[in-house]
N, C-alpha and C positions, 0 to 999 in steps of 0.2 A: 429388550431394549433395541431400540433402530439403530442400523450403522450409521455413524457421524459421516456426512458430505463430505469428501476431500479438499472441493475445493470451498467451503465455508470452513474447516480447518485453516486452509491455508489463507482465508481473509482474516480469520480469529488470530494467526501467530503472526502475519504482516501488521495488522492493528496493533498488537501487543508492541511489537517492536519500532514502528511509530511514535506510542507512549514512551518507549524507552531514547529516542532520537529529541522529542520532544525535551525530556530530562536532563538529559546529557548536556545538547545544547542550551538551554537555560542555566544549567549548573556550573559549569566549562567555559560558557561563551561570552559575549558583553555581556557588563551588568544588567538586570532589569528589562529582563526578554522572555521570560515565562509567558505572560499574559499575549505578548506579540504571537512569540512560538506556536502557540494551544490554538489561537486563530487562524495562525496561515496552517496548520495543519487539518482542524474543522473545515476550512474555507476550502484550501483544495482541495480535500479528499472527495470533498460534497461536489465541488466545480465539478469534478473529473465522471465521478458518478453518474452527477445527472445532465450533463451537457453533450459526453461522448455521442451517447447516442444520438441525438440531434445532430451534430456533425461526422459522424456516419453517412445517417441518411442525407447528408446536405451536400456530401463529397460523394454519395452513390458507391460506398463501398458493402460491399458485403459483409454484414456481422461476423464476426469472427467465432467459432465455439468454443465454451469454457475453457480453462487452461489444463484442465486436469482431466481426461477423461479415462474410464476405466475400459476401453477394448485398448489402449496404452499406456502399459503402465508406465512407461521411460519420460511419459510428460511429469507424474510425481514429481521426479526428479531435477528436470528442470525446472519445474514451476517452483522448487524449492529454496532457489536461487532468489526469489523474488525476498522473504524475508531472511537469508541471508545475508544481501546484500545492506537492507536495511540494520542489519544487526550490526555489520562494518560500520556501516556510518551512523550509527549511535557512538563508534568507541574514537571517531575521529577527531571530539570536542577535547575528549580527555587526555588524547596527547599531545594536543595543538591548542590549552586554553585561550581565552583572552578575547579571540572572535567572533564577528558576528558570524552563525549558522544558519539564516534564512533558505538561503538557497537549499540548503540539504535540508533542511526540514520539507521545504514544497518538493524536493525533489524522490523523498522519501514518502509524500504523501498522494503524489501520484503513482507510483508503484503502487502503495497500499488501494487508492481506487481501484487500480487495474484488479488487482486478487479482488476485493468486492464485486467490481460487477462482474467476472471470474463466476462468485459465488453467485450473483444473482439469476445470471444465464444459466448455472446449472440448475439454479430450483425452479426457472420458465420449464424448462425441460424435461426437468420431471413432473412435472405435474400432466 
């Protein structure tokens, strides 16, 4: 069996927890924001994905490399912060119901882009 990518691990628990922000906020938040939720999180994650790079190159910055690479391992660590942080604000609907959570849901789903293309540049790289 191949060893699992770290940082497509690390896009797979950022996604996961995503779903979980999505949930929360739907369940917790205004009424009748599920179906709103599930889109601005589709919508940006997708924006973030395939747009960056284009504004990258449009700002003439230098790609940046994966988040996670293995001659360091101490990026693991930080890069773990990334679904972390999203796992905090999954749990912010539920002690504060009643509100809308848009913003942290886009805010959570940009993070989650980051770890994606994260993973994407690593598998440019390895190939």
């Amino acid at each position: 069996m191949k060893r699992f990518e770290p940082n497509l691990l690390l896009a797979l628990s950022t996604s996961l927890a995503l779903v979980l922000v999505v949930l929360t906020s739907s369940v917790y938040g205004a009424t009748f924001q599920l179906l709103r939720n599930a889109l601005l999180a589709i919508a940006c994650t997708a924006g973030f994905v395939l747009l960056n790079p284009m504004l990258l190159k449009m700002m003439r910055i230098t790609p940046r490399p994966p988040m996670i690479h293995p001659d360091a391992p101490g990026t693991a660590v930080w890069a773990a912060l990334f679904p972390l942080g999203v796992i905090f604000a999954a749990a912010v609907p539920v002690f504060w119901p009643g509100h809308d959570y848009g913003l942290l849901v886009i805010i959570a789903a940009v993070w989650t882009g980051a770890a994606i293309e994260s993973a994407l540049k690593a598998r440019r790289l390895e190939r």
